[in-house]
C-alpha positions in Angstrom: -14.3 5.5 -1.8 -13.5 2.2 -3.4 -10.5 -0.1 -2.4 -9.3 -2.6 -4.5 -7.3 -6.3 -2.8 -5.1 -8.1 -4.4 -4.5 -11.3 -3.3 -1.6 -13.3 -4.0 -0.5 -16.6 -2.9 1.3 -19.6 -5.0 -1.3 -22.4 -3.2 -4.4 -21.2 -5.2 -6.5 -23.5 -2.9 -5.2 -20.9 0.2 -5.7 -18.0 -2.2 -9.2 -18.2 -2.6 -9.7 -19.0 1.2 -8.0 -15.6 1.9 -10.5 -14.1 -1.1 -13.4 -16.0 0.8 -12.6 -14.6 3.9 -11.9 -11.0 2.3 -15.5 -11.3 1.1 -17.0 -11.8 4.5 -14.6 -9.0 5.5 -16.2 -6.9 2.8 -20.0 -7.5 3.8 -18.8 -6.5 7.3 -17.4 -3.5 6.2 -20.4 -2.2 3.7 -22.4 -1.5 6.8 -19.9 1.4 7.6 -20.4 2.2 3.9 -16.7 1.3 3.0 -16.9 -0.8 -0.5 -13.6 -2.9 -0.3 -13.5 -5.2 -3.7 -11.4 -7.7 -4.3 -9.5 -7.3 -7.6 -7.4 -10.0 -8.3 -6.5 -13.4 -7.0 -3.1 -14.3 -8.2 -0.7 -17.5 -7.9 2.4 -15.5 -9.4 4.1 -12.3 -8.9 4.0 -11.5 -12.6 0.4 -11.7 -12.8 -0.1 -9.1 -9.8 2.7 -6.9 -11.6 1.3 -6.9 -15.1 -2.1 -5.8 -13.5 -0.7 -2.9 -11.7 1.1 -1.7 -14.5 -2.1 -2.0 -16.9 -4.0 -0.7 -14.0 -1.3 2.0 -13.2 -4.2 5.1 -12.0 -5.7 2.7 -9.5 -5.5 3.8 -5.9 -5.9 2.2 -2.5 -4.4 -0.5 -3.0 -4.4 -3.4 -0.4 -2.3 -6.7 -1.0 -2.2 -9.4 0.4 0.5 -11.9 0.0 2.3 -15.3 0.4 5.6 -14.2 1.7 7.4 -17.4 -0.4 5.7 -17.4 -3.5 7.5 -20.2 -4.9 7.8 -23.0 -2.4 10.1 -25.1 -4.5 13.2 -22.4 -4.7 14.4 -20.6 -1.3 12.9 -18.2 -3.0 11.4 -14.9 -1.2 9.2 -13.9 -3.8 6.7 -12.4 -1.7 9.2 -9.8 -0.6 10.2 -9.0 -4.1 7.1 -8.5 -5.2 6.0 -6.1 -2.0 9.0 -4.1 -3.0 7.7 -3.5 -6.6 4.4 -2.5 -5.4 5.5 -0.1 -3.1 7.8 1.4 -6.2 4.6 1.1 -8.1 2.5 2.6 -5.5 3.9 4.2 -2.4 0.6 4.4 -0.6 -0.1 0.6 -0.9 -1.1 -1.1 2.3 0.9 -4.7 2.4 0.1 -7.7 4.2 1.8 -10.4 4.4 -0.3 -14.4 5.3 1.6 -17.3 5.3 3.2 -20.3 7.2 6.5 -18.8 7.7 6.9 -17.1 11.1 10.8 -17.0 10.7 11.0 -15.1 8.3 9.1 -12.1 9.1 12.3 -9.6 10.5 12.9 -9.9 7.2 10.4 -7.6 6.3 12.4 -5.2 8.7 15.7 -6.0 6.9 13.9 -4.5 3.4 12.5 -2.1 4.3 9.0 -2.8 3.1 7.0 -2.3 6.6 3.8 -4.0 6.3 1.0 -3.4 8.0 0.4 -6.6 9.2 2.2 -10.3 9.3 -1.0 -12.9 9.7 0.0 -16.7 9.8 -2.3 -19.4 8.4 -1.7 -21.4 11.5 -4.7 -20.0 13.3 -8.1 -21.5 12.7 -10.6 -19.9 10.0 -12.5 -17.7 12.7 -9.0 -16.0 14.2 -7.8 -15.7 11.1 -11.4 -14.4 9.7 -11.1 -12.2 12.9 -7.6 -10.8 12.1 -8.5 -10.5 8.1 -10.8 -7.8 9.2 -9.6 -5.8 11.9 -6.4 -5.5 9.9 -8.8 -4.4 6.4 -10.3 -2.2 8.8 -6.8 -0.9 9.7 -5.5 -0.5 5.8 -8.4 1.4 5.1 -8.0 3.7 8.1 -4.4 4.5 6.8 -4.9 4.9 3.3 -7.9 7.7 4.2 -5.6 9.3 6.6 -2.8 9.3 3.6 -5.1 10.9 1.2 -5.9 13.1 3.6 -2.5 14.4 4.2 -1.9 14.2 0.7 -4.9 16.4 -0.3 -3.7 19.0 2.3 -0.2 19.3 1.4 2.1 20.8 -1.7 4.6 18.9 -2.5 8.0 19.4 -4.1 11.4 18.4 -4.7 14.3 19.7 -3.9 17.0 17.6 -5.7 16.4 13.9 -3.9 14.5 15.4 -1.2 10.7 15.6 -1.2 9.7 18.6 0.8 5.9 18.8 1.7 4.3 21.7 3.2 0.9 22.0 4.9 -1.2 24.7 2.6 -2.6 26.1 5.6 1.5 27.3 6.5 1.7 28.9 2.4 1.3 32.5 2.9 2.0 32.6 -0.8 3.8 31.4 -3.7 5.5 33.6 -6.6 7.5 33.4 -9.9 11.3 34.8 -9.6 13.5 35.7 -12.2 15.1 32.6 -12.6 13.0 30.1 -15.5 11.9 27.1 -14.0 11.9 28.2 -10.0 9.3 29.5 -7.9 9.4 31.4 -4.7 7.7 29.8 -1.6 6.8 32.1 1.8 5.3 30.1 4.2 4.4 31.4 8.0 7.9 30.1 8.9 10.4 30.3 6.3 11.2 31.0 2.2 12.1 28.3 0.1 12.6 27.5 -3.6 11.4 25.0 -6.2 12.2 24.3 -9.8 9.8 23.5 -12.1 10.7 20.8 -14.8 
């Protein structure tokens, strides 16, 4: 399965650090047969944007980014552009390297729950150390979401999202009604419509 890292970070000196460390990351990872590659090493938040869109069927996604993109604004252009990903692709694991501690509970106040909050304080082997166990973790729970994924039907009921193990679907049938479908699971009836 492939997984593709995107790195961004405005200092493109400390971007290709990160990328160089990725790499080492990766050679570790090939001998459990898991082929991380990195796709992009950005300084800006447009650039990683315009290559998700233009890349929009690309799955596994694994960022990596500078929490203050922009260190000449009070700008937090790191969080903005974590947001978009995650509205681009829910699944996408974020992390988040950077010099500023302080304003990690800010992550919390968005919402945007990253996997991991690394600082570039530590010296190159902890954070070489830190870069992999926490590759190692994205992977883990972007196989355990395709997983679920793969094992579950999914559908919506208005705003909601409903999902539904297909081992629980005793069966699912047409009413009626155009558009809506009948679902009996082991443990109760619900309905869907179809747009």
């Amino acid at each position: 399965m492939e997984y593709h890292l995107i790195i961004c970070d405005d200092d493109r000196t400390q971007a290709k650090n990160i990328a160089t460390l990725l790499k080492m990351s990766s050679i570790i990872l090939e001998e459990q047969d898991i082929h991380p590659t990195i796709d992009l090493i950005a300084t800006d938040a447009e650039s990683v944007l315009d290559y998700l869109e233009f890349n929009s069927d690309l799955n596994n996604i694994i960022a990596f980014l500078d929490i203050q993109l922009d260190e000449n604004s009070n700008s937090k252009g790191g969080l903005d552009l974590a947001q978009k990903i995650k509205t681009l692709n829910e699944k996408a694991q974020i992390i988040f390297i950077t010099t500023h501690e302080e304003l990690a509970f800010l992550t919390f106040q968005r919402r945007i729950n990253p996997l991991d909050y690394i600082t570039k304080t530590t010296s190159q082997r902890d954070l070489q150390r830190r870069l992999t166990e926490t590759l190692e973790l994205a992977i883990r729970k972007l196989n355990e979401f395709n997983y679920i994924k793969k094992n579950t039907f999914s559908y919506k009921v208005g705003t909601r999202i409903i999902n539904v193990n297909f081992s629980n679907i005793l069966y699912i049938s047409t009413t009626k009604f155009p558009h809506k479908l009948q679902i009996v699971t082991s443990n109760a009836v619900s309905y869907t419509h179809l747009t």
